[in-house]
VEXMARRO-415993 format. One record per residue: residue in one letter; x, y, z of N, C-alpha, C in turn. Coordinates in steps of 0.2 Angstrom, whole numbers, plus 5000, padded with zeros to 4 digits. Example, Ala and Ser with C-alpha at 12.3 -4.5 7.8 and 13.67 -1.06 7.14 Angstrom:
a506649725039506249785039506649845039s506449895035506849955036506450005039
% end
This chain:
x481057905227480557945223479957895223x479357905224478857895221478057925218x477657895216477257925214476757975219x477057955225476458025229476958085230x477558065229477858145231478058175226x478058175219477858215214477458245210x477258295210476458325207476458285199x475758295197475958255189476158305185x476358385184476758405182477458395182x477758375189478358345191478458285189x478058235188478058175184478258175178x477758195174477658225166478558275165x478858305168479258355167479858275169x479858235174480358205174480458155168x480058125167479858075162480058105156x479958165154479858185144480658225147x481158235152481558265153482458205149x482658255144483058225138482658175133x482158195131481758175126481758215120x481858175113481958225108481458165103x481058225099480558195096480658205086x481158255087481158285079480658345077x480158335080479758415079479258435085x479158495088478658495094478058475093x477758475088476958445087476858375092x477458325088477558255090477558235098x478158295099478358315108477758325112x477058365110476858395114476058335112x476058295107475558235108475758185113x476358155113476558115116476658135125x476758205126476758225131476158215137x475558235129474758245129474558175135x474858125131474458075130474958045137x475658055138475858035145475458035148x475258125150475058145157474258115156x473958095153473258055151473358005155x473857965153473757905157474057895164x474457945167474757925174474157965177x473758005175473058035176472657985180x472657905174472157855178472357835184x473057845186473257835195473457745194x473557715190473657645189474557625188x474757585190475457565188475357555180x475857585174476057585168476357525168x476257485161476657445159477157475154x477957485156478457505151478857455151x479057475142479757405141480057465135x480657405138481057435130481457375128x481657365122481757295122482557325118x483057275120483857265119484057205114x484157225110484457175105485357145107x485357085108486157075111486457055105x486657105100487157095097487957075097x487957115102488557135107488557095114x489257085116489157045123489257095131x489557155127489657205132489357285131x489057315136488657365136489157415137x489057485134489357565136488957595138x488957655141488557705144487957725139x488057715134487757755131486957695128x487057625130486657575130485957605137x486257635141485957625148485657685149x485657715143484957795143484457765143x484157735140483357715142483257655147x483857635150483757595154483657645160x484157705160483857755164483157785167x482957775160482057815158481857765161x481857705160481457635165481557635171x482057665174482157675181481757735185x481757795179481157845183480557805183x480257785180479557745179479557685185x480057655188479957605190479857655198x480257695199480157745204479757785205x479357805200478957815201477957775201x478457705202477757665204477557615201x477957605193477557575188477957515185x477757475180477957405182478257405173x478857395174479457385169479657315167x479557305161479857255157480357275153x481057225157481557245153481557185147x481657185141481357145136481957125131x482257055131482757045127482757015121x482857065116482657025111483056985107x482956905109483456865106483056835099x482556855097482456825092482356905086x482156955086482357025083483257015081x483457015085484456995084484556975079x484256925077484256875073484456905067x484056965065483857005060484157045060x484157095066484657155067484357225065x483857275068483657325066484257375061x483757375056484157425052483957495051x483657545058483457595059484057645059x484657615062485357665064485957635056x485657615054486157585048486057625041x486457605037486457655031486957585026x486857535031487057465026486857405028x486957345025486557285027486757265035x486457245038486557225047486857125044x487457115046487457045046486957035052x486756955050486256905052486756865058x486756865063486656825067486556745070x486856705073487056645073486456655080x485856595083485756595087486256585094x486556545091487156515095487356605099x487756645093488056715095487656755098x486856785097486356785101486256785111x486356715109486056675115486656685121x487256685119487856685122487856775124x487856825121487656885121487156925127x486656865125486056885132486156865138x486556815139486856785145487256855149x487456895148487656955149487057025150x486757035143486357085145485957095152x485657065156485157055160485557105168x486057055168486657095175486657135175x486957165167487257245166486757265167x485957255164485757325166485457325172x485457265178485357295184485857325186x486457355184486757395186486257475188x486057485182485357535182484757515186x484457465184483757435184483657405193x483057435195483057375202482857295200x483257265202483157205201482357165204x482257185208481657165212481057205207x481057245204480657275203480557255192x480957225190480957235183480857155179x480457145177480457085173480257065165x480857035167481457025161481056955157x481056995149480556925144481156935138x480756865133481156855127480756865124x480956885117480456905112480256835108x480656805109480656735104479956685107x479756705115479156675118478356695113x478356755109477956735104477956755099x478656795095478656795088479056745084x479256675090479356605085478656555085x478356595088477656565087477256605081x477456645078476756675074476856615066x476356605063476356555057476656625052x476756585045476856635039476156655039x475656655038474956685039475156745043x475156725049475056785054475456835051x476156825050476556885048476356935040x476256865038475656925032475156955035x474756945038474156975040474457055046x475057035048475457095051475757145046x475857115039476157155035475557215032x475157165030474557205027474357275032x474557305037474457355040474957425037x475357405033475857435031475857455023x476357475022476357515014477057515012x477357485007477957495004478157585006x477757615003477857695002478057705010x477857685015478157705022478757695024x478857625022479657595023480057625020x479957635013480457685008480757765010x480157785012480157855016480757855022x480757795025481257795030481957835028x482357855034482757905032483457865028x483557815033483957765031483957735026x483357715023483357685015483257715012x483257785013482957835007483657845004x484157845009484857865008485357795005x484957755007485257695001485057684995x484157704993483857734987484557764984x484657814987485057854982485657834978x485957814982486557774984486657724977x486157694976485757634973486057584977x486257574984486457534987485657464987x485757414988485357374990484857374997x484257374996483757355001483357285003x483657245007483357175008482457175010x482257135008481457125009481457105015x481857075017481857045027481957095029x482357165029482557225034481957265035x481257235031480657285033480357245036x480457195039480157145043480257165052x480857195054481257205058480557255062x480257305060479657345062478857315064x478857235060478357215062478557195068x479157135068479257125074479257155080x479457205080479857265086478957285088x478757285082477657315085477557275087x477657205087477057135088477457135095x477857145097478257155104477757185110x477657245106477157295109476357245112x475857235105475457195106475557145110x476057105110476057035114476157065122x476557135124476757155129475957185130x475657215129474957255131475357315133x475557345130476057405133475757465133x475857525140475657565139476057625137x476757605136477357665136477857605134x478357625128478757595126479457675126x479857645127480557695128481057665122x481157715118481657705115482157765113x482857735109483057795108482757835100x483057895098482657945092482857885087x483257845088483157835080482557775080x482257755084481657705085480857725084x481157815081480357835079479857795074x479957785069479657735065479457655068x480057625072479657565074479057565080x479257615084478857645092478157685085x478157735085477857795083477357775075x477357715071477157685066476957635067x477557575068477457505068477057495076x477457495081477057485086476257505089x476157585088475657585087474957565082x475257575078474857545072474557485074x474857415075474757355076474457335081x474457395087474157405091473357425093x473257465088472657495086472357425082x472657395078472557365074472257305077x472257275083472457225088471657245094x471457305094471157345098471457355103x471857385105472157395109472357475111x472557495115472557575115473057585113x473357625110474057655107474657665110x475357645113475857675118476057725116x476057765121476657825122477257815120x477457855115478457825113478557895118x479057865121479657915126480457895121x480557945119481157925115481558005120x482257935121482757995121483458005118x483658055120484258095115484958015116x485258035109485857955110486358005114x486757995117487158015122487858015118x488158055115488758075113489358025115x489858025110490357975113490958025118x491258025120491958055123492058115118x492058085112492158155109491758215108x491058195111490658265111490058265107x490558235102489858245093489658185092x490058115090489958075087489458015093x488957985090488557935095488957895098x488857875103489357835109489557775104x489957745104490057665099490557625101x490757585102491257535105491757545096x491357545092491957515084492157585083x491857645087492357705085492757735093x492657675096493257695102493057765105x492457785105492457855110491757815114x491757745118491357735123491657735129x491157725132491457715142490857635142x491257575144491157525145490757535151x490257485155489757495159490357435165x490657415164491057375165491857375166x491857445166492557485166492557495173x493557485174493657505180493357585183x493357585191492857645193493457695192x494157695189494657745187494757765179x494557685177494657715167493957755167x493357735172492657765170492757835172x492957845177493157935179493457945173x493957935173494457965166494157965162x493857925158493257945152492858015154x492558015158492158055160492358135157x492958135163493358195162493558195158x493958165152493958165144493458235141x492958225143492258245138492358315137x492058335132492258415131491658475136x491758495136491358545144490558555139x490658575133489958615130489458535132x489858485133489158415131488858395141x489358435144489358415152488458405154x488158465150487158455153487058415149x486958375144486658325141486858245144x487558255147487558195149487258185158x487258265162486958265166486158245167x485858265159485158225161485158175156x485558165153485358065151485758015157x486258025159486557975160486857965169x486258035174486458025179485758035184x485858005189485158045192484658095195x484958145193484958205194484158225191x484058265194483058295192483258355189x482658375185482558415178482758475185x482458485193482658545195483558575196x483958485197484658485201484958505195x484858495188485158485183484958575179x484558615179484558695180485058725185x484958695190485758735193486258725190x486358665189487058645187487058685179x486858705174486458725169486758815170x486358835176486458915179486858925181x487458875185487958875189488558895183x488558855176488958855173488958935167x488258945167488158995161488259075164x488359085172488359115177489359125178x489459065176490259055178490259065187x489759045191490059025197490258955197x489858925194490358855196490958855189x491358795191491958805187491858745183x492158735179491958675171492258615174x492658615178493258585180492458505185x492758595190492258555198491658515195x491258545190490558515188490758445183x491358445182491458355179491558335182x491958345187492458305193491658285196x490958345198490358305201489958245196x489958265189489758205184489958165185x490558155186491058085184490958055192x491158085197490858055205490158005203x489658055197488958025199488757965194x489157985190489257915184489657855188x490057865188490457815194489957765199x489957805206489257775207488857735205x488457795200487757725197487957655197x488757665193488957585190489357565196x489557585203490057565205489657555211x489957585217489657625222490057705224x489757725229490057785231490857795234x490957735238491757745239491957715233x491857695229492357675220492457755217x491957775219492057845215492357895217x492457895224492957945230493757905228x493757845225494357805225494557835220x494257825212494457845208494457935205x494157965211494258035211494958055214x495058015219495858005221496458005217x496257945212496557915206496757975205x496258025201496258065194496658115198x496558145204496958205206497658185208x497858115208498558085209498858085203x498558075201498958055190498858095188x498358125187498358185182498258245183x498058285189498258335193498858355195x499158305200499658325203500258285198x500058245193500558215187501058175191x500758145195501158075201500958025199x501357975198501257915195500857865201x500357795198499957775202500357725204x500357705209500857645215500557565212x499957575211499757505208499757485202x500157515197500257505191500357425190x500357395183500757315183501357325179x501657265179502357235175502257215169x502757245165502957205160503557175156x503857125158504457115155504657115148x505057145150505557145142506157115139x506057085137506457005134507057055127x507557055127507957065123507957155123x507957175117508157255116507557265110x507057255111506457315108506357365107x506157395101506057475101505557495105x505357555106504657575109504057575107x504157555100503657545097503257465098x503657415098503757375098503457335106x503657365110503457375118502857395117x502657445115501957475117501457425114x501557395107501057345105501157305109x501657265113501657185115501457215121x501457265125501057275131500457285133x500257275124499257295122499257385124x499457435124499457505125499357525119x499357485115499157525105498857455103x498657465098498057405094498557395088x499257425085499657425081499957485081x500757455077501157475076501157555076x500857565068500557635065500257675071x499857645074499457685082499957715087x500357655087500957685092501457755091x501657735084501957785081501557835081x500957835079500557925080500557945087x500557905091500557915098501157975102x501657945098502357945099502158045095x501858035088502158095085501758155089x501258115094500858185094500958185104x501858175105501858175113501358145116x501258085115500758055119501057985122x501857995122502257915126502757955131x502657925137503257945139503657885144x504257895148504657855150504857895155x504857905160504757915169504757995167x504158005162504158085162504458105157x504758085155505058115146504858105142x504758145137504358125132504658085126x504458035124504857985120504658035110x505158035107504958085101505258035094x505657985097505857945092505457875092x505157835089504857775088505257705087x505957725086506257665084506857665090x506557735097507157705101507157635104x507657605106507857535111507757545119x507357495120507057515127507457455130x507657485136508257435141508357435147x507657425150507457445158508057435161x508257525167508657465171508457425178x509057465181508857395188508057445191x507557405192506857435197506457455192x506657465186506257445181506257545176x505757555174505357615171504757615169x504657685171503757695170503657695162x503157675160502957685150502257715152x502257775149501557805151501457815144x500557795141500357805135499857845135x499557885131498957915133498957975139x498357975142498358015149498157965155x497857885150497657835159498157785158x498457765154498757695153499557715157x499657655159500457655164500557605165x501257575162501457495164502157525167x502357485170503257475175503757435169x503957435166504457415161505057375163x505157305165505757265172506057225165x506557195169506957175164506757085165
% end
C-alpha cells in the first residue's frame, strides 16, 4: 500500500476506520482536519507514545500500533515514542484510583522490551523510536508552570475519572494532573501532525496536546483515537490482571486458541482493529456473516490465521490451525505435549497447582466443578482423587489448551 494507490477518500476512510470519538461533531472535525492535511501531499509526522509499565505486551497494546502502520504505508513518517519518563508518573486517564509511581530502575528494564514487540507491527526500517525523558527532564520548574497556566482546575475536574473519584470522596493527587502536561509537551517537542491514541486519551490528545500546541505556535494535531479491543470475553477491555488477554508473545497455538475463544458478536471489531484487512475486505466479511453465507466458525478459523501471522508468520498459522483442528475438533491429543513427574500419591488438586495448570488450589477445584479436568478423556469430578500414573504415564487435560503427560 501506498499513497498513489489510494484515492484520498480511501485514505481518509482507511485512517478514521475503527475510530471512536464519543460524539460525531468531534468524528467529523477530526476527519475535517485529516483529509486537510494528507491534502498538502507532504509525509505526516505520527506518533503515539507507550508508557512501559509492564515488561510484556497483549494484542490489545498493538491497536494503535496498527494505526501507525496504515500511515507508515501510506507514505508518512512515524515515531514510535517511549515514554520512560511519563511512566514515572503513570497516566491516570483509565484509572478510577491512584497509579503507583514507578522505580526508574523498573521503567528502564520494561523499555528494553517494548521497542521488538512492536516491530512485530511496526516496520522497523521505517519507524523512529524516541524517549520522552530527551526533553521533559530538561524543562526547569518555571517552564512547567508556565505549561500549567494554559489550563484550568475546572477542566481537570470535569474529567470522567476524577469526577467519579469526586464523588467517591476518594482522593485526587496534585501530581496526576501533571501527566496531561507532559503527554502535550510530547506533542510540541515532537512537531506533530497526527498523534494516535486510544478513546480514553481524549483529553490528553484532544485538550492538553493541542492546546500547548497552539500555545507554542504551532498548528494543532489531528487526534485519531481508536476503539480499546475487548478481552476474549467480548465485553471487558483486554488486561493481563483480568486474565482475558492474548500475549503478543504467545505461542502461534495458545494465540489461535485465544482467538477462537472469542464470542462470534465481537469477530468485526477485532477484524478492524487488530488485522490487516481494509474497511472494503472487512464489509464482506461483515455481509458474509449478516447474510449467514459465511459460517461464524470459518470467519474465526480466517481471523485467528490472520492474527497469527501478523505476530508469527504464515506457516505458524497453518501450524497452529493444525493444532486447533487436532485437539479440539477432532478431540485427539497433541503428540508434543510435556512431562510431569509425580513423586508420591498426590491429589488432583494438588498436580494441577504443582504443574502450574491453575494459579491455586481453589482455581483447580472450580476447574474440576465445572468439568474442565480431564484424565485420558475422563472427566475428573472428584478433587481430592489420588493420581498414580501408570506405566507410559497419563494425559491431564485442563481447560480447552492445556495438556501435560502425568509419568511416574
Amino acid at each position: 500500500m501506498n499513497a498513489t494507490s489510494l484515492t484520498l477518500d480511501e485514505q481518509v476512510a482507511l485512517l478514521m476506520q475503527g475510530t471512536e470519538y464519543g460524539d460525531e461533531q468531534t468524528a467529523r472535525n477530526m476527519a475535517a482536519e485529516l483529509r486537510a492535511r494528507l491534502a498538502e501531499g507532504r509525509p505526516l509526522r505520527v506518533y503515539c507514545g507507550y508508557d512501559p509499565r509492564t515488561s510484556d505486551l497483549h494484542i490489545g497494546h498493538t491497536i494503535t500500533m496498527r494505526k501507525l502502520r496504515q500511515f507508515q504505508e501510506l507514505g508518512h513518517q512515524v515515531i514510535f515514542l517511549i515514554g520512560n519518563y511519563t511512566s514515572l508518573l503513570g497516566d491516570p486517564s483509565d484509572q478510577d484510583k491512584l497509579r503507583p509511581v514507578l522505580t526508574s530502575e523498573q521503567v528502564a528494564n520494561n523499555a528494553q522490551t517494548y521497542a521488538d514487540q512492536a516491530f512485530k507491527i511496526l516496520d522497523r526500517a521505517k519507524t523512529q523510536v524516541r524517549y520522552n525523558a530527551e526533553w521533559l527532564s530538561e524543562l526547569s520548574f518555571l517552564e512547567v508552570i508556565q505549561l500549567a497556566q494554559n489550563f484550568t482546575v475546572q477542566q481537570f475536574m470535569t474529567r470522567e475519572n476524577f469526577a467519579l473519584r469526586l464523588q467517591k470522596g476518594d482522593a485526587i493527587h496534585l501530581h496526576e494532573t501533571f501527566y496531561s502536561l507532559m503527554q502535550g509537551y510530547d506533542a510540541v517537542a515532537l512537531q506533530t501532525d497526527v498523534q494516535v491514541g486510544g478513546t480514553d486519551q481524549l483529553f490528553n490528545i484532544l485538550t492538553a496536546g493541542r492546546k500547548l500546541q497552539e500555545a507554542r505556535g504551532q498548528k494543532p494535531q489531528v487526534g485519531i483515537f481508536v476503539q480499546l479491543l475487548p478481552g476474549t470475553d467480548g465485553v471487558v477491555k483486554m488486561s493481563k490482571s483480568l486474565g482475558n488477554h492474548i500475549p503478543i508473545l504467545s505461542t502461534p497455538e495458545d494465540m489461535y486458541g485465544k482467538v477462537m475463544s472469542i464470542p462470534d458478536f465481537v469477530m468485526p471489531l477485532y477484524f478492524k482493529l487488530a488485522t490487516r484487512y481494509t474497511p472494503s475486505q472487512i464489509a464482506q466479511v461483515e455481509a458474509g456473516l449478516k447474510a449467514g453465507t459465511a459460517h461464524p466458525r470459518n470467519v474465526k478459523m480466517e481471523l485467528a490465521r490472520e492474527i497469527v501471522s501478523i505476530f508469527h508468520d504464515d506457516a505458524a498459522a497453518q501450524r497452529a490451525e493444525e493444532h486447533f483442528r487436532t485437539v479440539f475438533q477432532q478431540r485427539e491429543v497433541p503428540t508434543d505435549i510435556e512431562s510431569y513427574v509425580v513423586n508420591g500419591t498426590p491429589t488432583i488438586v494438588e498436580v494441577i497447582v504443582a504443574a502450574k495448570l491453575a494459579p491455586s488450589k481453589n482455581e483447580a477445584r472450580r476447574l474440576i466443578a465445572a468439568d474442565g479436568v480431564s484424565l485420558d478423556g475422563r472427566k475428573v469430578s472428584d478433587p481430592v482423587e489420588v493420581i498414580n500414573p501408570p506405566d507410559g504415564g497419563i494425559v491431564l487435560q485442563v481447560g480447552k489448551r492445556r495438556f501435560v503427560r502425568l509419568v511416574k
